[in-house]
N, C-alpha and C positions, 0 to 999 in steps of 0.2 A: 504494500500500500504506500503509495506516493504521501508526505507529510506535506502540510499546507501551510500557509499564514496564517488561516485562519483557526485550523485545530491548536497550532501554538499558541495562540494569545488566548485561547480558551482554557488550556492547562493554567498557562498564568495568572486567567481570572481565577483560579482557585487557589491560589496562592497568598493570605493574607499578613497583611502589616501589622508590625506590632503598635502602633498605633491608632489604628482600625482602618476599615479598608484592604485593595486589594491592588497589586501591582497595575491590572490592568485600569480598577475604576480610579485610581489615583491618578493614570498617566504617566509612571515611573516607566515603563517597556520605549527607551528608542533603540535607533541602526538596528533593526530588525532584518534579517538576511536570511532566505531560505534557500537554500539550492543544494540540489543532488543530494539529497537527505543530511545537510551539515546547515547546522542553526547556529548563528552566531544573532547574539543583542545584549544591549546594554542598558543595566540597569543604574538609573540617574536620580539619583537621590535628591532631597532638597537641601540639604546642608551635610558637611564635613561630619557634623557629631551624629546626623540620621545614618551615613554611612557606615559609624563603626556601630552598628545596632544592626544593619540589614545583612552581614555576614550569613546567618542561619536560613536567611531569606533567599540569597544569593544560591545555596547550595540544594534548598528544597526546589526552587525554581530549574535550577539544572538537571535535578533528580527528575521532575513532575514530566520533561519536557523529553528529555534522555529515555523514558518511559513509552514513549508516544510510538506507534507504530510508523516504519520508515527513516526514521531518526537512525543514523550510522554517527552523527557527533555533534557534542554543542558545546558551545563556547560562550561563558557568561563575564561578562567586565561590570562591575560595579565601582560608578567613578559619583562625583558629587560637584552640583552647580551650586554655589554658593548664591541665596536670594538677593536679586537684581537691587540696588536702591531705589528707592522709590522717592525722586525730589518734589517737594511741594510745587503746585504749579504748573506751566507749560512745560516740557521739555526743553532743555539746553541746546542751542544749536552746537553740534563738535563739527568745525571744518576741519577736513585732512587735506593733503596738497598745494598747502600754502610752500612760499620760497624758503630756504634754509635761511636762520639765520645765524649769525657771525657768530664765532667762538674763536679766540683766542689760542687755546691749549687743545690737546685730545683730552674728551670728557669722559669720567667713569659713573657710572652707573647707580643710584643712591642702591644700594641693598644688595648688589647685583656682584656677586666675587670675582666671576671667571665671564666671559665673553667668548664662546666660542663661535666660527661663523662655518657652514658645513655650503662648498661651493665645488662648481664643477664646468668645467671648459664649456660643453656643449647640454642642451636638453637632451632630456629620454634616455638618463642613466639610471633613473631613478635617485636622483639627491633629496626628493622630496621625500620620498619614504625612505629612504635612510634616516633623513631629520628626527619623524617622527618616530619612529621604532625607537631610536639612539635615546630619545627623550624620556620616551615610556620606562626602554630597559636600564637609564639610571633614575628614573622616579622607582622602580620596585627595589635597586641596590639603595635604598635610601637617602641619595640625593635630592635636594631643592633645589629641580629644575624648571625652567619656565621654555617657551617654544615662542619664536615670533615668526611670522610665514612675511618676507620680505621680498618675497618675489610679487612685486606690486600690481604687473599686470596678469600674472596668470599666479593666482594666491588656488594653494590646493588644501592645506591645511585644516580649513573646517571640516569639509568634507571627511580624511581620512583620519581626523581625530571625533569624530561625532559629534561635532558642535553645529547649533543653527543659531544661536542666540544672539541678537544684539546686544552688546556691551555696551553697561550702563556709563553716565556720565555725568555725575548730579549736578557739578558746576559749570561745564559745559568746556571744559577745559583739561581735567584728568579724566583718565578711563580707568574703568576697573575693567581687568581680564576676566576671562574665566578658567573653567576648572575642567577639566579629562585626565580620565585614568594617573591622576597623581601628577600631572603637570599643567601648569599655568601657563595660561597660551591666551597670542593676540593674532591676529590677521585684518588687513585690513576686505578678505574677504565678509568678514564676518558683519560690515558694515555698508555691504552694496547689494541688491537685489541678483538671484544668481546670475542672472545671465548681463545684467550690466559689464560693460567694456570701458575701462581706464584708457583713457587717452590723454597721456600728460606729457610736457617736453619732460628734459631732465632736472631743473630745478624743481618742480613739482615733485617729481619720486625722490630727489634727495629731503625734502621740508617732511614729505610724508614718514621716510622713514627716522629722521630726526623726532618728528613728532610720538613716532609709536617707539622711541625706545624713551624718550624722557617726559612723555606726559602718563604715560602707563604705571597705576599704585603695583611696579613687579613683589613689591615687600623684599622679605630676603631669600636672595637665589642662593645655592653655590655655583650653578652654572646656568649663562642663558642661552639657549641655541637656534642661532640666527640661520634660517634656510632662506638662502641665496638668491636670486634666479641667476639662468646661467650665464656663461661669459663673464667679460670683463669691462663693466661698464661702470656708471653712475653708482649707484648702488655698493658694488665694492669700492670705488674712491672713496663714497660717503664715512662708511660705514670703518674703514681699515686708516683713513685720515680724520676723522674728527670724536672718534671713538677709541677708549682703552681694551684693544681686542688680545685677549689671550692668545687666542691661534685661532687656525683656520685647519681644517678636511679638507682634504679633496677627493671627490668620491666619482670612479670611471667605472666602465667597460674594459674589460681585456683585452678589444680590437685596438689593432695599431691605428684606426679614423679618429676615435674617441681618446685615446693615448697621446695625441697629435694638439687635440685643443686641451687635455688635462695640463700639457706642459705647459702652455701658458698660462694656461690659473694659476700652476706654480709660482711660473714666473712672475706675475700681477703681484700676487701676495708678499714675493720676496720683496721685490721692486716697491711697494707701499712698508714693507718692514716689519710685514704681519708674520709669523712665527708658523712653519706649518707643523703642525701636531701628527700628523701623516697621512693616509692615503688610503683608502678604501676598496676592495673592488666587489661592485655590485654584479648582480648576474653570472657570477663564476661560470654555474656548472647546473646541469638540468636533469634531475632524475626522473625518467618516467612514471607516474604511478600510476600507473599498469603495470609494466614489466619489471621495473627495476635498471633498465639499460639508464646510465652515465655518459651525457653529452656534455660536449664544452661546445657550447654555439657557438658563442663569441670569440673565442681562442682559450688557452691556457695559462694561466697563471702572469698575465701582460703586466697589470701593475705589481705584483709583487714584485718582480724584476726592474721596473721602473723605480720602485721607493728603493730597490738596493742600488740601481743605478745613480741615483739623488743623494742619496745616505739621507734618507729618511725612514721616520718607522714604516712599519706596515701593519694597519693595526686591524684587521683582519677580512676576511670573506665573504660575500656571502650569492647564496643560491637565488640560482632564478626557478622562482614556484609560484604556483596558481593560488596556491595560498595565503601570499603575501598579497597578493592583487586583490582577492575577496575580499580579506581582512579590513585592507586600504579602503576598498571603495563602499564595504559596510560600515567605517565607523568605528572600527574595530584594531589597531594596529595589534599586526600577529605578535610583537612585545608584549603586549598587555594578556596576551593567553597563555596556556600552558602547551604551546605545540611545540615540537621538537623543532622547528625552522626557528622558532624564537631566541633557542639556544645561541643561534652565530649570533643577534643582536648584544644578547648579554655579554660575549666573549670580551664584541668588540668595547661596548660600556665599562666591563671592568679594564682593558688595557687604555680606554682613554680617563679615568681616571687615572690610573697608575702614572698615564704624561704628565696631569695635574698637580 
């Protein structure tokens, strides 16, 4: 028997709060994902302190659901939005994409330790989901980390962290972030209608991101992880020139096309004086599952041999899976579950703290 949408959220509804009420009549059920009998969603608490209460909750809801005929796996994330401010009055106009203005020195961050920025020569290496796994898997090693999606015209971030919210703004002047799977995250996706198109010159996307790293309440980070867009543009000058960046990633493809624009991100980074923390490579290697056969699509082991060619680290691998795509595009980053793909994310999490 094929599982549904609909039979899921029906187990759920029987699933009660200890508060009263039920997952589903509450509205706590988003990123709800069915396919090919593997159920991924996320349960979205109203506050931090509801969340360490919903644990029992969490695991009944995966048992009820795990239960359901056609179900081969499920996957349950319980993260917590913190309730929105509510300002007396009209709302506060927040304009983003105003001009930079002038700063003097590179500025550090109130709260904010480490500054890491996670960048990569060309698109469609996946740097975006690197960002977010990388954020998740040191939010569960117990880092206070926050995520900002700075790729201005094509922001991915809400999406594959499971956020729809707009961020509140009581005075019309600071934002409050919000909250996914144990990292604090801003985008300026989170504040345009989806399908809206940013059309800005470059001093507009440098004010914007000015504005989202210093009008943003981040509190206190240890690390906050800036996802790039690609190349070497506006945005890295901004960002590696009038900001205290710890380091920089750079995260490739194996193929010598994509190895070809990674060196210039290299070399952007050095040439601004930003510190590269090491090198990533995404999409390694693609294990059928069906068979079990081992492909390297993209070649063999490219940037490892490129970070040894740099004398840079190489701080680890990772596979190209359907799993990490689902994950991504439910809401779900495969970090924040218990699946064995999530394993490389951790690896590479604990060897980039150890550069810390």
């Amino acid at each position: 028997m094929t599982v549904t949408r609909e039979k899921v959220l029906e187990a759920l509804g029987g699933i009660d709060l200890p508060d009263g009420g039920t997952l589903v009549s509450r509205d706590l059920v988003r990123a709800l994902v069915v396919e090919d009998g593997a159920v991924r969603f996320v349960i979205e608490s109203e506050s931090p302190e509801m969340a360490r209460k919903l644990a029992a909750v969490r695991q009944a809801a995966e048992a009820a659901v795990a239960a359901l005929d056609g179900v081969v796996r499920v996957s349950v994330a319980l993260t917590a939005h913190g309730p929105a401010a509510k300002p007396k009055g009209p709302p506060p106009t927040l304009k983003l994409g105003r001009h930079p203005t002038s700063q003097p020195d590179k500025q550090a961050i109130p709260g904010v330790t480490h500054i890491v920025a996670i960048g990569s020569g060309k698109g469609g290496v996946g740097k975006s989901t690197v960002a977010s796994n990388l954020a998740v898997a040191l939010a569960r090693q117990g880092v206070r980390v926050g995520l900002l999606d700075a790729d201005i015209y094509g922001p991915s971030q809400p999406r594959m962290m499971g956020v729809d919210r707009r961020p509140a703004s009581p005075d019309g002047k600071k934002i409050i972030p919000l909250q996914a799977h144990g990292v604090t995250m801003i985008s300026i996706g989170l504040m345009l209608k989806p399908d809206d198109a940013v059309i800005w010159r470059g001093p507009m996307l440098m004010g914007a991101l000015q504005q989202l790293l210093t009008q943003v309440e981040w509190g206190q980070l240890d690390v906050l992880i800036v996802d790039m867009p690609p190349g070497t543009g506006d945005i890295q000058l901004t960002l590696c020139s009038k900001f205290e960046v710890r380091g920089a990633i750079v995260v490739s493809t194996p193929q010598d096309v994509a190895l070809l624009d990674a060196r210039k991100a290299l070399r952007a980074f050095q040439t601004l004086k930003t510190p590269v923390l090491g090198l990533i490579e995404n999409m390694s290697t693609f294990i059928c599952p069906k068979c079990g056969h081992e492909e390297h699509i993209f070649g063999d082991g490219g940037v490892r041999q490129e970070a040894k060619k740099q004398g840079l680290p190489f701080l680890g691998d990772l596979p190209l899976s359907v799993e990490v795509r689902l994950a991504g595009d439910g809401g779900i980053p495969v970090a924040a579950t218990d699946s064995p793909v999530a394993q490389a994310y951790h690896r590479i999490a604990a060897n980039l703290i150890g550069s810390l």
